[in-house]
N, C-alpha and C positions, 0 to 999 in steps of 0.2 A: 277758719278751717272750713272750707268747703264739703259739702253733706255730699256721698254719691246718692241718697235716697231723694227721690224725688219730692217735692213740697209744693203743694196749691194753698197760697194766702190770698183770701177774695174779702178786697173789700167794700165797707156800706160805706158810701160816701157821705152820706145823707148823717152820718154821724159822725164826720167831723165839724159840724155844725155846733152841735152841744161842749165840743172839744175847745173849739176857738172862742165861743158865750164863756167854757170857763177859763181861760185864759185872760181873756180881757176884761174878766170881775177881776183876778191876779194882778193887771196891770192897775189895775183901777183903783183898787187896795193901797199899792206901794206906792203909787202915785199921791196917794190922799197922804202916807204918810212921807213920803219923801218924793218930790218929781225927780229929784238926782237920783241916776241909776235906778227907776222904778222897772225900766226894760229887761235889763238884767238880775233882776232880782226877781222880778213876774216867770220870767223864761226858768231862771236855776228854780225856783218852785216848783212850778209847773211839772219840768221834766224829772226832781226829785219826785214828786209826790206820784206821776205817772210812773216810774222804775220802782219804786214800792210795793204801786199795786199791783202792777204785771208779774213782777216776779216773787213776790211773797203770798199772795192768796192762793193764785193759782201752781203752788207749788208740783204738784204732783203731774201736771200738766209738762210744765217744762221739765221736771226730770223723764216723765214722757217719750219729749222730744229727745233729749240729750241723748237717750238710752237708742232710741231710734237711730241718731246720727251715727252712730258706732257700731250699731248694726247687731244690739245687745235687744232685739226683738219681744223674746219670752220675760224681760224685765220691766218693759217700755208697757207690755200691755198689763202686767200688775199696774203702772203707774197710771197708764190711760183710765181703768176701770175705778182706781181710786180717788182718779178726777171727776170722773162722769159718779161716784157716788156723792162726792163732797157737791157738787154742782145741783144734784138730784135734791140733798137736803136743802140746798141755800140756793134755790131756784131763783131767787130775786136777782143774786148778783148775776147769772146768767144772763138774764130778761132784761136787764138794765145793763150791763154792762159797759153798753156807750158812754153813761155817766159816771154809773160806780169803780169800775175799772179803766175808765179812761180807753178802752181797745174797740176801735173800728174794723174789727172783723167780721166780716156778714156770717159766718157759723159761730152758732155759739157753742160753748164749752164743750155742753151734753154731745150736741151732733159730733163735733170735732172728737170727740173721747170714741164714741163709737166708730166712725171710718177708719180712726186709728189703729184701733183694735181690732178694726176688720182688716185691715192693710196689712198687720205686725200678723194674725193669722195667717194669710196667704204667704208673707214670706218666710215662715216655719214652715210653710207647707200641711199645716191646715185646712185646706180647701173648704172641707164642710164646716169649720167653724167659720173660717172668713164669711162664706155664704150666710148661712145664721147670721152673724153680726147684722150684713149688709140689709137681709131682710128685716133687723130687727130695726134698722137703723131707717128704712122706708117706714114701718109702721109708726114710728118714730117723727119723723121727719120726712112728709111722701116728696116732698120738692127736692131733694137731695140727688142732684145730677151724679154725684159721683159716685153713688151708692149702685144708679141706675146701672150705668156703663160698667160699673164691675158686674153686677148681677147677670148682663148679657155675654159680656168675658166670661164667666165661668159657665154660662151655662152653651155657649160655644165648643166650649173644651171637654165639659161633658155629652154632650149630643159628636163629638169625634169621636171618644174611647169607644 
């Protein structure tokens, strides 16, 4: 089912590096204990134990999205805030993420949780909270392009009125 909300997924390349080092310990594993079929049984690992992590730690994340795709807004930012708190206390799995979660996305959780929340503001029509988020989300995270470009959107629209 195709989303109308828009999605920017930016990745680090540079960490499917660690991605493919664990895969091919995987291989290397099934291999030692069986060479028949060690391919396949490397790969069905692999992408079990990556579908695990993705979508069971980061639970509130993806209900998040979900809430987002449906265009259920004022729920999606409950669920973004309680990701970006789960994230806040377990800052490691953020920070490592390329290994611990397996996810080669160049933003991580926290950032991701705040644009979210700033995006799902704006489309309740929240303006002044969007804005807030955005800025909080530069104090935050000052390299955040997209934070930037909303910031000068709104303040475009307010320098009109």
């Amino acid at each position: 089912m195709a989303s109308e909300t828009p999605t920017i997924r930016q990745t680090a390349w540079v960490s499917v590096i660690p991605q493919f080092l664990f895969m091919g310990l995987l291989l290397l594993v099934f291999h030692q204990i069986s060479s028949e079929n060690a391919v396949l049984y490397g790969a069905v690992t692999y992408l079990s134990i990556s579908y695990i992590l993705r979508n069971f730690i980061p639970k509130s994340h993806r209900k998040g999205l979900s809430l987002y795709n449906e265009n259920r807004f004022l729920e999606g930012i409950d669920s973004f805030q309680k990701s970006y708190d789960f994230f806040c206390q377990h800052n490691y799995l953020d920070k490592y993420r390329y290994l611990l979660l397996l996810s080669s996305s160049k933003m991580g959780y926290k950032e991701t949780a705040l644009n979210n929340i700033a995006f799902g503001y704006s489309q309740i029509g929240d303006g002044k909270k969007a804005k807030e988020y955005y800025e909080r989300l530069l104090v935050e995270f000052p390299k955040n392009g997209i934070a930037k470009v909303a910031l000068k959107m709104i303040d475009s629209f307010e320098k009109s009125e």
